[in-house]
C-alpha positions in Angstrom: 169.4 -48.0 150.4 169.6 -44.7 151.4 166.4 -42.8 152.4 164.6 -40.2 151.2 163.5 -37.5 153.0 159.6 -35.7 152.4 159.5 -32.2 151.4 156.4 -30.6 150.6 156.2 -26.7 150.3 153.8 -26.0 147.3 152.0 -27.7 145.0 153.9 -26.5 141.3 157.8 -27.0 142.8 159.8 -29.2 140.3 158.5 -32.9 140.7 161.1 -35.2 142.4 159.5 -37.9 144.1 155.7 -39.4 144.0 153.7 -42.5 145.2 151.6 -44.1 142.3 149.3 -47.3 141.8 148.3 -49.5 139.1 145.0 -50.0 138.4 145.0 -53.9 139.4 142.7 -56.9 139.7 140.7 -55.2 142.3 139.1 -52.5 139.7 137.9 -55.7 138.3 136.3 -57.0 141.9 133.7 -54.6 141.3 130.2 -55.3 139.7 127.1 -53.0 139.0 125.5 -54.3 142.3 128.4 -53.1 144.6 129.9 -50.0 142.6 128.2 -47.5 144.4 129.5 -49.1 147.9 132.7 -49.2 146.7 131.6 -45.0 145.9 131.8 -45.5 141.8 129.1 -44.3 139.7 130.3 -46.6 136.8 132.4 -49.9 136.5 136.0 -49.6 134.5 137.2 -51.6 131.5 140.6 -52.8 133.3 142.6 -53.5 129.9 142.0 -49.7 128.7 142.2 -48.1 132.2 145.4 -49.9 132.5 146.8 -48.3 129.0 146.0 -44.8 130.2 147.4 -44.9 133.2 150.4 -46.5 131.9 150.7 -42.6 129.5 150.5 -41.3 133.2 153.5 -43.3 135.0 155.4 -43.1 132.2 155.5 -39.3 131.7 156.1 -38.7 135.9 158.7 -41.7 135.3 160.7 -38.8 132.9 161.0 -36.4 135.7 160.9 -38.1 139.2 161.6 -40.8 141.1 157.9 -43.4 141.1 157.1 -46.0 143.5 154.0 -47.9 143.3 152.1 -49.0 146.9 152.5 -52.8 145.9 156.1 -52.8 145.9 156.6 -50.6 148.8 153.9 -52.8 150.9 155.9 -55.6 149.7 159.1 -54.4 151.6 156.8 -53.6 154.7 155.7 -56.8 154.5 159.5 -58.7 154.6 159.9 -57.8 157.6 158.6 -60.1 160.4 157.8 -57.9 163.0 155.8 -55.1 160.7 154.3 -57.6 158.9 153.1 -58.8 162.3 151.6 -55.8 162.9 149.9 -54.5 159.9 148.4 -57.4 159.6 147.2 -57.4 163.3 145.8 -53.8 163.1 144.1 -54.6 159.4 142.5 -57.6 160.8 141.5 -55.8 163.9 140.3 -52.9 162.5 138.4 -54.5 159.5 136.9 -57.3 162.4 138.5 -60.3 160.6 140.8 -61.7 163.2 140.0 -65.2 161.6 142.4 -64.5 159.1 145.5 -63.5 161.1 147.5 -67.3 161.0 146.3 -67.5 157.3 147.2 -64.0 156.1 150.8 -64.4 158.5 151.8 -67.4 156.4 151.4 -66.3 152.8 154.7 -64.7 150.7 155.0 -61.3 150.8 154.5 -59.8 147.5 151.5 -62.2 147.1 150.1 -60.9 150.7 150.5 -56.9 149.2 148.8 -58.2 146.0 145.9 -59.7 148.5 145.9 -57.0 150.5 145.1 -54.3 147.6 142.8 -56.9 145.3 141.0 -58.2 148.2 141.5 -61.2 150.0 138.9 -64.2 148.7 136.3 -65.4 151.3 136.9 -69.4 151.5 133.7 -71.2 152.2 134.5 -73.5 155.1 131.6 -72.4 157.4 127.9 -72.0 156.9 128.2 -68.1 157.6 130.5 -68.0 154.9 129.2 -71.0 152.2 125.9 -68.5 152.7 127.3 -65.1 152.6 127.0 -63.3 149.2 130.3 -61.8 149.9 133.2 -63.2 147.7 136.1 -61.4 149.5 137.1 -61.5 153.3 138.6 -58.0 153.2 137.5 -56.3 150.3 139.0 -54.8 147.6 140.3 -51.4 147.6 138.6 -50.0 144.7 139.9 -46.4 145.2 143.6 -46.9 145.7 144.7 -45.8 142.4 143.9 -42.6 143.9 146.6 -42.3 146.0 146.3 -38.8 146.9 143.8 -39.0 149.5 145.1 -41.3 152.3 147.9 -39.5 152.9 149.2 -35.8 152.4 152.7 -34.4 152.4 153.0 -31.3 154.7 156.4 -30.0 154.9 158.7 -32.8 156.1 155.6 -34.8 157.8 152.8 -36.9 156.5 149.5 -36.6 157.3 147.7 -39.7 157.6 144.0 -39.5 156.1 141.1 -39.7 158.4 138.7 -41.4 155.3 135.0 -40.6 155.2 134.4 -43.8 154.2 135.3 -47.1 155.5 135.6 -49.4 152.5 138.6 -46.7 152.5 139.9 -46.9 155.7 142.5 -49.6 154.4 143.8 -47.1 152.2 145.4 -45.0 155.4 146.3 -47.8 157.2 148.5 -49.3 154.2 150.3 -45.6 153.6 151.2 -45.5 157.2 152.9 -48.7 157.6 154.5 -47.8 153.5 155.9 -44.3 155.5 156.9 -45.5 158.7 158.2 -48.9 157.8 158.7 -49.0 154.6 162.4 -48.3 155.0 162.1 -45.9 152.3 161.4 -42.3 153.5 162.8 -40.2 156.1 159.4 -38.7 157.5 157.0 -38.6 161.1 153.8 -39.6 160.6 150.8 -37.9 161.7 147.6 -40.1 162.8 144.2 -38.2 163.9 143.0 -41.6 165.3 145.6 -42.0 167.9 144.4 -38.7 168.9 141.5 -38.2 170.9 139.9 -35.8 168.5 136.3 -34.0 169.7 133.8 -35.0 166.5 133.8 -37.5 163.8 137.1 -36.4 162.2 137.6 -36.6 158.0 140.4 -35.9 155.9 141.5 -36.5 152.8 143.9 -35.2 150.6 142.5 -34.0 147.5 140.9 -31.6 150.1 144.4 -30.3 151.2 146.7 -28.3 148.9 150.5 -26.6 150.0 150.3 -23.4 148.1 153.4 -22.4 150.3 155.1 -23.2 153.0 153.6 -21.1 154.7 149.6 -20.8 153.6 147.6 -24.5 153.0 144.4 -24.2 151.3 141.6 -27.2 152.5 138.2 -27.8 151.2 135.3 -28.5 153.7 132.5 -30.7 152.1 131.6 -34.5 152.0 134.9 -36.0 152.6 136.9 -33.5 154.8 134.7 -32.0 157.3 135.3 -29.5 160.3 136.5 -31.3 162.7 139.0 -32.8 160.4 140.3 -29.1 159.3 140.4 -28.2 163.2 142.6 -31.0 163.6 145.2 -29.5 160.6 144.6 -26.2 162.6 145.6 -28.0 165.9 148.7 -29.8 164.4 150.0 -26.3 163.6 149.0 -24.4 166.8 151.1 -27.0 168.8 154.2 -26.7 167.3 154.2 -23.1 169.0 156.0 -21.6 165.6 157.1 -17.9 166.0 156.1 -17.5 162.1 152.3 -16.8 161.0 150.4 -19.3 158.6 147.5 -19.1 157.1 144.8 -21.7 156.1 142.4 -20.5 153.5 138.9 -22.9 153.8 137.1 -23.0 151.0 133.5 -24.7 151.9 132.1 -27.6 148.9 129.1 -28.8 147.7 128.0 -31.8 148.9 126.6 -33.0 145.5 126.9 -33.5 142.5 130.0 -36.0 143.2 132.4 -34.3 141.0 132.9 -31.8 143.9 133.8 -34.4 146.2 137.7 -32.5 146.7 139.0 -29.0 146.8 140.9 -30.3 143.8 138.1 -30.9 141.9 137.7 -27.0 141.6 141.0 -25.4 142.1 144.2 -26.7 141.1 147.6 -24.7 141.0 149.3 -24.6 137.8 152.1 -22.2 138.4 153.9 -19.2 140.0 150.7 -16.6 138.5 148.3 -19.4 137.0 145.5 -21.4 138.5 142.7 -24.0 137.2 139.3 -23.0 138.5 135.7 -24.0 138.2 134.1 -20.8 137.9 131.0 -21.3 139.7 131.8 -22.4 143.0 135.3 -20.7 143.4 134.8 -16.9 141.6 131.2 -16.7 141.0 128.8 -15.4 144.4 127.5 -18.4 145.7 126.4 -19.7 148.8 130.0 -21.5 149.8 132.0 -19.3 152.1 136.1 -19.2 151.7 137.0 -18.9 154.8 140.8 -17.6 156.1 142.1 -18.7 159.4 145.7 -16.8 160.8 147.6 -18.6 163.0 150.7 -16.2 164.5 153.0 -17.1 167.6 150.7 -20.7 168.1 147.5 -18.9 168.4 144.6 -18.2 165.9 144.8 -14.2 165.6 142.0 -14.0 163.0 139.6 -16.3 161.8 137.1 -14.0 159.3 135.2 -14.7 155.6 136.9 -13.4 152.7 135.7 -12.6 149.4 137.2 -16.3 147.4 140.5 -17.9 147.6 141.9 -16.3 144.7 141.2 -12.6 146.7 142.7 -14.0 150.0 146.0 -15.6 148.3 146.9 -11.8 146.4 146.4 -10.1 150.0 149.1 -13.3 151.0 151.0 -12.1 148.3 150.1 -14.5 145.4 148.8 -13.0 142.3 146.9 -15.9 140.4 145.0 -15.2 136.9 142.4 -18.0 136.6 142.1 -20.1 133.9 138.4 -21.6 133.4 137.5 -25.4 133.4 135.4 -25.6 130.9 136.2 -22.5 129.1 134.2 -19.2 128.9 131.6 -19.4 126.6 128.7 -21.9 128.1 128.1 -23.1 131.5 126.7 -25.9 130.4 130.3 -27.4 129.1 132.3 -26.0 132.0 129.5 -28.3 133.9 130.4 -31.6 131.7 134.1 -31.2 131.6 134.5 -30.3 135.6 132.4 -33.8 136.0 135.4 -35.7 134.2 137.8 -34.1 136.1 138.7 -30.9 133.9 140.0 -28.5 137.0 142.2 -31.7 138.3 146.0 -31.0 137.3 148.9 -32.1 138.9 152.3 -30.1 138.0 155.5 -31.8 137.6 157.2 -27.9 137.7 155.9 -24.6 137.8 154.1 -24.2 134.3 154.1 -27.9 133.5 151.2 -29.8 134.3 149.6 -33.2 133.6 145.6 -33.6 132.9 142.8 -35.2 130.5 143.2 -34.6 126.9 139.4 -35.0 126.8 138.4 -31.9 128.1 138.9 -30.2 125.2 137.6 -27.0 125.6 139.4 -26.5 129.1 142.7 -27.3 127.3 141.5 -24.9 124.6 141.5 -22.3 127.5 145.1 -23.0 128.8 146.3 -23.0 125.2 145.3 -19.4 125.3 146.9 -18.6 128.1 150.3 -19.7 127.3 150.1 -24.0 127.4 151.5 -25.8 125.0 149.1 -29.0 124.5 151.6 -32.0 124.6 149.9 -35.6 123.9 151.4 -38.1 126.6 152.1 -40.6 123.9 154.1 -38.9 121.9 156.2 -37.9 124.7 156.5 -41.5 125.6 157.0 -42.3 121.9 160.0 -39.8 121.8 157.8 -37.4 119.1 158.0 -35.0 121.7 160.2 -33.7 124.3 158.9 -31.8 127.3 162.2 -30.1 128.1 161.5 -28.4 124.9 158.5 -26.1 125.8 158.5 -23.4 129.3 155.0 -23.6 129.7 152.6 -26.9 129.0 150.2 -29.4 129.9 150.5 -33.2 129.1 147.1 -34.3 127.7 146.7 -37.7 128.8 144.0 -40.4 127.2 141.1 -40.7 129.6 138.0 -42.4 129.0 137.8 -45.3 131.4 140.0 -43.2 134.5 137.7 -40.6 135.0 134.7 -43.0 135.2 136.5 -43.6 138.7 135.8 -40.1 139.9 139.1 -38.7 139.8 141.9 -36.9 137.4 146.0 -36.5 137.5 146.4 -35.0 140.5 144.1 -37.7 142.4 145.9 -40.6 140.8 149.6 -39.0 142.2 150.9 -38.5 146.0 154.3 -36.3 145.9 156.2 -36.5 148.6 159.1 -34.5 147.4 159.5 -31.4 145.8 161.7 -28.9 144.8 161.9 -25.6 146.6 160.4 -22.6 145.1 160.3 -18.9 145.6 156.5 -16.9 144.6 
């Protein structure tokens, strides 16, 4: 099988290869009592969460190339010697070296199955017949959003620093899935086998390629300072003649809908952008901040008015378009909550979100997006190829309970090249 090689260089270039995963068993592993551990506000209704995002990896199946983390874990997995390995560093890391001889013997699809869903605790001791646990390693709850533990840059992958650990799984799995996988030509980029000063955190719906040369990254709960000095680092050591730019733009910390830069600001295409007015245009007390980095050295490092002011003076012209719509803050409130600025593009001008924010899609509809329903495009009723300009309205009632829209539930990791 040949490989494929990662190429990220914005965040609206045509769609031609992404990383997805199916809401499994593990969704299920959850009850009231440990949901907010496992960092949901709500339980999910497996059966219906399944359904819609089935309308999501069937649309992104139309137009790229889709892999899902069990299947690529499984081919990690085959192999004796990586097997070996991740199952080592999983166990080490996760202090359950008690499992190594029984997680080395199980079949390999069943092991990336375990390893996702959670691995049951079996009762053979008293610290276990009394522990209220009911999984050795515990399920990863969050992995259907696979856009934070890893984050394409270029032609390397970033490797997630995760602000939580009943996350840190999450990282270690993409790693192995770029590095051993087989599959993608790529160098992977760690922050913990660097000795980093501070607690480093990063995650990827914190970090979007605009271009190739300006990254945006958010700076609240889940990617903090350290984490964005490490990006800054990455780039000052390649010694590049050419200047980059990182625009910060600082979060709240709470409500949890603003948990990711993406939750706020998505790009839609060449001259269009998704924001939540509040926090990205509106004065506020969350500074945007832009660093320049020219000849491996940081040049300028200053506040600037908001992102959308710092990206014209880099020569991108974006005209917002308003979660929520215009007319009432109090809706613009609701519909950012269930994920309303969260898009993911598939091409510039074609973009995939909730079909339950209505008045958001209202708002792009006036602007030139044609509202496609995901099912009939999977029906054949409609064909996308048909329209310059739209967005896919998927079903969401159960998703978004997780915390997260279209563009948390999808890693690219190739892309067309684009000219702004």
């Amino acid at each position: 099988m040949e490989r494929i090689s990662v190429s990220i260089n914005s965040e609206i270039g045509e769609l031609e290869g992404v990383i997805l995963h199916t809401p499994g068993a593990e969704v299920e592993n959850m009850t009231p009592e440990n949901a907010q551990r496992a960092l949901y506000s709500d339980i999910l209704n497996l059966n219906v969460a399944r359904k819609e995002y089935a309308q999501l990896s069937g649309v992104l199946s139309k137009v790229a190339k889709t892999f899902e983390v069990v299947d690529l874990l499984k081919l990690v997995l085959s192999k004796e010697e990586s097997k070996e390995y991740l199952i080592e560093k999983i166990c080490k890391h996760e202090n359950a070296m008690s499992l190594y001889d029984h997680l080395l013997d199980i079949e390999s699809g069943e092991l990336a199955r375990l390893l996702v869903e959670g691995v049951p605790l079996v009762r053979n001791t008293l610290t276990n017949f009394l522990s209220k646990e009911r999984f050795a390693l515990k399920p990863l709850y969050n992995f259907y959003f696979t856009r934070d533990a890893s984050i394409a840059i270029g032609e390397d992958v970033l490797i997630a620093k995760m602000a939580n650990a009943v996350r840190d799984r999450e990282s270690i799995i993409m790693e192995a899935i770029f590095s051993q996988s087989g599959v993608f030509t790529t160098q992977t980029i760690n922050p913990s086998t660097f000795n980093n000063p501070g607690d480093v955190t990063i995650e990827g719906g914190d970090v979007l390629v605009v271009r190739d040369d300006i990254l945006l990254v958010g700076n609240g709960i889940r990617t903090n300072t350290f984490g964005i000095d490490f990006i800054l680092n990455r780039f000052l050591s390649r010694g590049e003649k050419r200047r980059r730019y990182i625009l910060v733009q600082e979060l709240p910390h709470k409500p949890e809908s603003f948990i990711h830069l993406d939750m706020v600001f998505t790009m839609l295409d060449y001259d269009k952008c998704m924001v939540y007015e509040p926090i990205v245009l509106q004065p506020n007390r969350y500074q945007t901040v832009q660093i320049t980095i020219d000849n491996g050295m940081v040049t300028d490092i200053r506040t600037v008015d908001n992102l959308l002011v710092a990206l014209r003076n880099l020569g991108i012209d974006l005209q917002p378009i308003v979660c929520g719509g215009t007319k009432d803050r109090w809706i613009q409130e609701r519909e950012q909550w269930h994920s309303g600025a969260n898009f993911v593009a598939i091409g510039p001008g074609k973009v995939v979100g909730y079909g339950r924010n209505i008045n958001t899609l209202e708002e792009m509809h006036k602007h030139g997006f044609e509202i496609l329903k995901a099912k009939d495009i999977l029906t054949g009723k409609v064909h996308m190829n048909s329209y310059k300009r739209f967005v896919v309205a998927l079903d969401g009632s159960e998703l978004p309970r997780g915390g997260g829209g279209a563009r948390c539930m999808t890693m690219p990791f190739k892309r067309k090249p684009i000219q702004f």
